[in-house]
N, C-alpha and C positions, 0 to 999 in steps of 0.2 A: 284500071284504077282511075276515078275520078280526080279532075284536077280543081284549085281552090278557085278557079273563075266561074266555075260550076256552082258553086253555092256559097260565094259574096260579092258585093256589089264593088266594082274595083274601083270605082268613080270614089269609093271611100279611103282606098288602102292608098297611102304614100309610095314612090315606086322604089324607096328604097325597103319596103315590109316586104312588099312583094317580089322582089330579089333573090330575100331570104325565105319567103316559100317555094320559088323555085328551087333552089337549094336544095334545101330542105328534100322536097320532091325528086329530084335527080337523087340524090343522096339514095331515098327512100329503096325508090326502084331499081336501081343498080346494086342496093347495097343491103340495106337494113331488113327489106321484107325477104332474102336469101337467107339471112341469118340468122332469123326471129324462129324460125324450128329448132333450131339447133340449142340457143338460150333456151328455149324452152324445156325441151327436152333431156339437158345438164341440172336443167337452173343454174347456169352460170352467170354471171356479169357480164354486158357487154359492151366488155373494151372495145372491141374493134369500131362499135358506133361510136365512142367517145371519142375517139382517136381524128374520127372522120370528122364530126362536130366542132372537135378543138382545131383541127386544120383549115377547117372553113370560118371557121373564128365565129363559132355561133353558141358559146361556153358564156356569151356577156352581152345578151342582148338588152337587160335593162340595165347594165350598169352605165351611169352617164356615159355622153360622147367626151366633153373634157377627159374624162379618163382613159381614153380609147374604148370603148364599148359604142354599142348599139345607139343608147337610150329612147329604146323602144317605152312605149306606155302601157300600162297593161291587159290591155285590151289586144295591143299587136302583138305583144308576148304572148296570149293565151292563142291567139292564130297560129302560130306557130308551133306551138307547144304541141296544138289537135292535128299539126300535121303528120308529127313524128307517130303521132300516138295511131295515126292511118297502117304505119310501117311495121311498127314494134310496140306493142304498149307500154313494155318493160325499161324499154328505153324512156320512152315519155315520162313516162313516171319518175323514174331517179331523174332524168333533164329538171325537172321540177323542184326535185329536192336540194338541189343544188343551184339554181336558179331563184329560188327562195331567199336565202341566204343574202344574196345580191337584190333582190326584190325589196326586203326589208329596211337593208342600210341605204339605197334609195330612197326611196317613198318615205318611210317615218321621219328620215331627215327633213323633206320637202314638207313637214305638216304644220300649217300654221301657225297652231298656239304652243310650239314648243318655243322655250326664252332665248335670246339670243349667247347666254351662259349654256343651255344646256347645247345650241346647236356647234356650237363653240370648243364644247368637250366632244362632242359628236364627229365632227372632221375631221381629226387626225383621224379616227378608229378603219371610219368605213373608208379613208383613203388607202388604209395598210389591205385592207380586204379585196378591196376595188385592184392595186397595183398586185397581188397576187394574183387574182384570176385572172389579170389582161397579160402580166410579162410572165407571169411562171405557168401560166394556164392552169392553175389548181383548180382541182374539183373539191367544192363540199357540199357535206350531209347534212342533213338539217334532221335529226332524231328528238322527238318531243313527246312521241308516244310512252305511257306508262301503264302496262298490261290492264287496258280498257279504260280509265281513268279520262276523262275528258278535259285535256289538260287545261281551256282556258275557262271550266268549273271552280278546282283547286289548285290553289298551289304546286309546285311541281314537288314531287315526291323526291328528285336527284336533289341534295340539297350543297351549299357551302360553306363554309363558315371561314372568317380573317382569321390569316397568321399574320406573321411578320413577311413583310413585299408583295401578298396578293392575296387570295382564300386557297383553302384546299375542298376538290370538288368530291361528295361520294354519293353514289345513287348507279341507277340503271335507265337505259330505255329497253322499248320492247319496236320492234319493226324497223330498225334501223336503217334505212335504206342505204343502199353502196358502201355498207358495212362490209372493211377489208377494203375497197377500190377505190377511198377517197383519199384526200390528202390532207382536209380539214372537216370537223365536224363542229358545228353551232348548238352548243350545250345550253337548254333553256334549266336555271335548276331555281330554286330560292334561297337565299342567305336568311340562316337561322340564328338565336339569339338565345341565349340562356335567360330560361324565365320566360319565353313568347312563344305565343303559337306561332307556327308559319303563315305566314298572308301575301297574298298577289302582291301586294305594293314592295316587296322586296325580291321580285322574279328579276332574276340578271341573268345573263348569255353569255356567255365564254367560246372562243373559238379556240378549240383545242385540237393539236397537232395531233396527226396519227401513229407517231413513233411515242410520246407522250408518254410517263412514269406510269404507272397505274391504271392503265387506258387499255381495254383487251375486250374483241368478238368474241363471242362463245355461242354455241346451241347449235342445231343443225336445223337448214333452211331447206323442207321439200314441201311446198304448199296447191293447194288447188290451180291458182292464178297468181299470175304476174310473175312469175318464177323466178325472171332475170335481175328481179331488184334485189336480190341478195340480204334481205331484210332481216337479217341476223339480231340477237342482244347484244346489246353495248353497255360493259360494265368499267364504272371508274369507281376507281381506290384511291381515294385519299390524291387526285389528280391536283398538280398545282398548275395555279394559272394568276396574271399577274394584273394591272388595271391595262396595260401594251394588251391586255389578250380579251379586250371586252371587244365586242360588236355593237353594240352602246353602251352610252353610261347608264348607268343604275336608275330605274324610271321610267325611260323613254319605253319602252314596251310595251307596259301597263297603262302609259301613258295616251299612248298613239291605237293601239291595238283598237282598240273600240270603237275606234272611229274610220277604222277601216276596214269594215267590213269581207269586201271582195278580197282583200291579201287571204282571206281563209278560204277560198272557193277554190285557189289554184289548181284543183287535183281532177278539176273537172274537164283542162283541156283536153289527158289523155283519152278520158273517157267518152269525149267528143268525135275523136281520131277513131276510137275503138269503134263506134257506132255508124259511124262513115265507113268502115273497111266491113260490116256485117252485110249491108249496104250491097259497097262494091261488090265484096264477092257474090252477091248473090245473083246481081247481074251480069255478072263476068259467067258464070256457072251456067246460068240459061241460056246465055247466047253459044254455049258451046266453046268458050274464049280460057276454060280454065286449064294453067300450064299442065302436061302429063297426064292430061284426060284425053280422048278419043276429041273429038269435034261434035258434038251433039248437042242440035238445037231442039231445048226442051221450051220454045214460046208459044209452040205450040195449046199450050194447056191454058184454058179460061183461068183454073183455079191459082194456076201458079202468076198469072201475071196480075189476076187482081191482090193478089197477095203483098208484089211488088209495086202495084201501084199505093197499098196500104202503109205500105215502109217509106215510101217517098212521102207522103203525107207526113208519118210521123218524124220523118228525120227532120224535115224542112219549116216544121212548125217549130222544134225542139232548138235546132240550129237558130232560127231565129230569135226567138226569145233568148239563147246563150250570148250570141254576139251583141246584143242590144246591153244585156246587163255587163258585160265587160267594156263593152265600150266608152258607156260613160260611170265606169269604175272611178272613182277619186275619192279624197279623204272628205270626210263630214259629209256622207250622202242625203239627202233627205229619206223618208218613211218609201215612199213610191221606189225609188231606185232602188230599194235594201228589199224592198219585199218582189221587185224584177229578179233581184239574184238569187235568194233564197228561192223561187221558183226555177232558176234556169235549173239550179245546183240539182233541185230533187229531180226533174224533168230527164236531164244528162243521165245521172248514175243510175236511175230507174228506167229509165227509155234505151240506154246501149245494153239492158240486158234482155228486156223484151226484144229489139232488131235482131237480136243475136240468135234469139230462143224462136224468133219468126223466120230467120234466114235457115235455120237447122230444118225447121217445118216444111220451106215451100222447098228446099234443094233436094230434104230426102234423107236416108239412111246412108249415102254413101259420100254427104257430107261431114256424116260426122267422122271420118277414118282418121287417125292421126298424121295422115301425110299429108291431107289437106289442112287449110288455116283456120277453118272456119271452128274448127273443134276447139282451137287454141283460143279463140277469139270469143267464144263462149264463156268458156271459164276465165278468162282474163275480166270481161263483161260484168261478170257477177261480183267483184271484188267492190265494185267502186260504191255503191249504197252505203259498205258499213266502214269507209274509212274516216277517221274521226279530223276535225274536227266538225264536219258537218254533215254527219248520218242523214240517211233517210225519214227517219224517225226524228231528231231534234229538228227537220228542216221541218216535217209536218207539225209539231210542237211552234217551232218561231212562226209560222204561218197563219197558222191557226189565232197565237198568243195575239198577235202583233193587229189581225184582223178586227176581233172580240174586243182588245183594252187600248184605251188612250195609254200614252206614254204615260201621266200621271198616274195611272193605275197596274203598271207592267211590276213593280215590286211588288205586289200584292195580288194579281193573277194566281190563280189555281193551279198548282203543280209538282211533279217531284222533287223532292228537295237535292235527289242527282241529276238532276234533269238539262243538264247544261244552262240554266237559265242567264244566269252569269253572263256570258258571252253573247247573250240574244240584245240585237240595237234596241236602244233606249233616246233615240233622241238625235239631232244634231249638233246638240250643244249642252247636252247635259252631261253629265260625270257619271259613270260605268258604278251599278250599286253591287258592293260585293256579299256574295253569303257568308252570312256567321256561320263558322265553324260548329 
């Protein structure tokens, strides 16, 4: 298995990131990639990585250091994230969604032009957030999916509405990851009004317990990929929750959201991880080096090593352009950095399925067996193009948009009126234009 001095520059990495890829790494090889058939194979969750993760205290990597955490940036965070995603992608992936969570009350807190009122109501929340994942090690979910529905399009379909001490939450997600395994989920819903349509500017977050009144998994999870994320539906009834249970106050979401871009990329580390282990295996494979195989040196063959030399090219151009756009990841990006990420984004989830689809090619018929990884690692591969919020298809749409029109003219661009447009950058300092219903 290739190690992360292999493909970044460490002259960049603080040597406390790099610590925690070693970690990480040890972890992987001892641990995670023994285990990553078995999840798979159940579709089960995987506690046992969590377990290991919370022990090495790698549950809080961006939550500030005042708080005991990491406060890693997210750049280092995404480093991290693609290491796991070398191991287990299943892991990676929920690490994410739960890291998310912590991402959010970070960072949007830290964003310039919010008032010193709202960042004022903002501290206590994401403190209660922040002391639950350092002293109690809680895991949460972060479920925002609503059966295809492009959530920062519309409104969020989960809606709320005030009683007396808090609202009561009713709606569903769909893909719920670590659904059943977490100990909190971050509810994105809209508070509705009698007599008003629903609209973004009333999206609010609730972080709601999982023993919670009205709060219940249901459906059965047996999917192509990713198996282990347990992506079940999450249905709430009539869920109360109180202003103590916001993850910010009312605003800040809608607020911040748009101007940061990269927080929507995050889904890309695993898929980093996954394209690097297509990689590995395939050179592990030829050299004869693969566990429970015979020792047979297939380097022999012109076609199979230019094959391999094709996948280096393509991993190392792809990894590049990734790490460059999360690196200098920050709020209020300029035009240049947002159309960096929007390429890496397509680049990753389209490029770990092609390494995947080239590694099956140059190893042969008896990589694809299900006792080896490479099979897993295929269809785990294909998943990541169409997870929303930033498809394959809307990145070539923001790509495209963003090329062809001045910002001055991005509201009147050409396009479908589902078409996520909503959520595509507008500016560095303009106000986020929403669609009429």
């Amino acid at each position: 298995m290739s190690h992360f001095s292999d493909y970044y520059d460490m002259t960049r990495v603080r040597p406390e990131v790099a610590a925690v890829l070693e970690t990480i790494n040890t972890l992987g090889a001892e641990k995670f990639v023994h285990r990553a058939k078995g999840i798979d194979d159940d579709a089960s969750f995987p506690v046992e990585n969590y377990k290991d993760l919370a022990a090495h205290g790698l549950m809080t990597l961006t939550v500030p250091e005042a708080y005991g955490g990491h406060g890693f940036t997210l750049g280092e965070y995404a480093m991290a994230g693609a290491e796991i995603g070398k191991y287990c992608g299943a892991t990676a992936l929920t690490f994410n969604m739960h890291n998310s969570t912590m991402m959010w009350s970070r960072f949007m807190y830290e964003m310039p032009h919010l008032t010193d009122a709202e960042r004022a109501a903002f501290a206590p929340l994401r403190e209660r957030q922040f002391r639950r994942a350092v002293e109690e090690q809680g895991i949460y979910s972060q479920p925002i999916s609503e059966a295809g529905q492009n959530w920062t399009s519309k409104p969020a379909q989960t809606q709320c509405r005030k009683v007396d001490g808090g609202w009561r939450i009713t709606g569903f997600k769909k893909f719920a990851s670590l659904a059943g395994y977490c100990d909190y989920y971050s509810i994105v819903c809209t508070e509705v009004f009698e007599g008003q349509e629903p609209q973004h500017e009333d999206t609010m977050i609730f972080v709601v317990h999982k023993n919670a009144e009205g709060l219940s998994v249901q459906g059965e999870w047996d999917p192509l990929g990713m198996r282990g994320t347990n992506s079940r539906d999450l249905i709430l009834k009539d869920v109360f929750v109180s202003e103590d249970d916001m993850l910010m106050p009312k605003g800040i979401f809608i607020k911040t959201m748009p101007y940061w871009p990269h927080m929507m990329a995050t889904l890309s580390p695993t898929y980093m991880g996954v394209a690097q282990s297509a990689y590995d295996f395939t050179v592990e494979y030829l050299r004869g080096e693969t566990p429970g195989l015979p020792p047979i040196d297939r380097r022999q063959f012109t076609t199979k090593r230019h094959a391999v030399g094709q996948m280096y090219a393509r991993l190392a151009g792809m990894r590049a352009l990734w790490w460059q756009a999360f690196m200098e990841a920050k709020g209020f990006p300029s035009k240049a950095e947002v159309m960096r990420m929007y390429a890496a984004q397509y680049n990753v989830m389209e490029g770990a399925q092609e390494l995947a689809a080239l590694a099956i090619r140059t190893c042969g018929g008896q990589s694809m067996l299900k006792s080896l990884p490479l099979e897993r690692i295929y269809r785990d591969s294909r998943c990541g193009a169409l997870m929303l919020p930033y498809t394959s298809e809307i990145m070539e749409d923001y790509m495209s948009t963003l090329a062809l029109f001045d910002v001055e003219e991005l509201d009147d661009a050409p396009g479908d009126a589902h078409g996520a447009r909503t959520s595509l950058w507008r500016g560095d300092g303009g106000q986020l234009a929403l669609a009429a219903e």
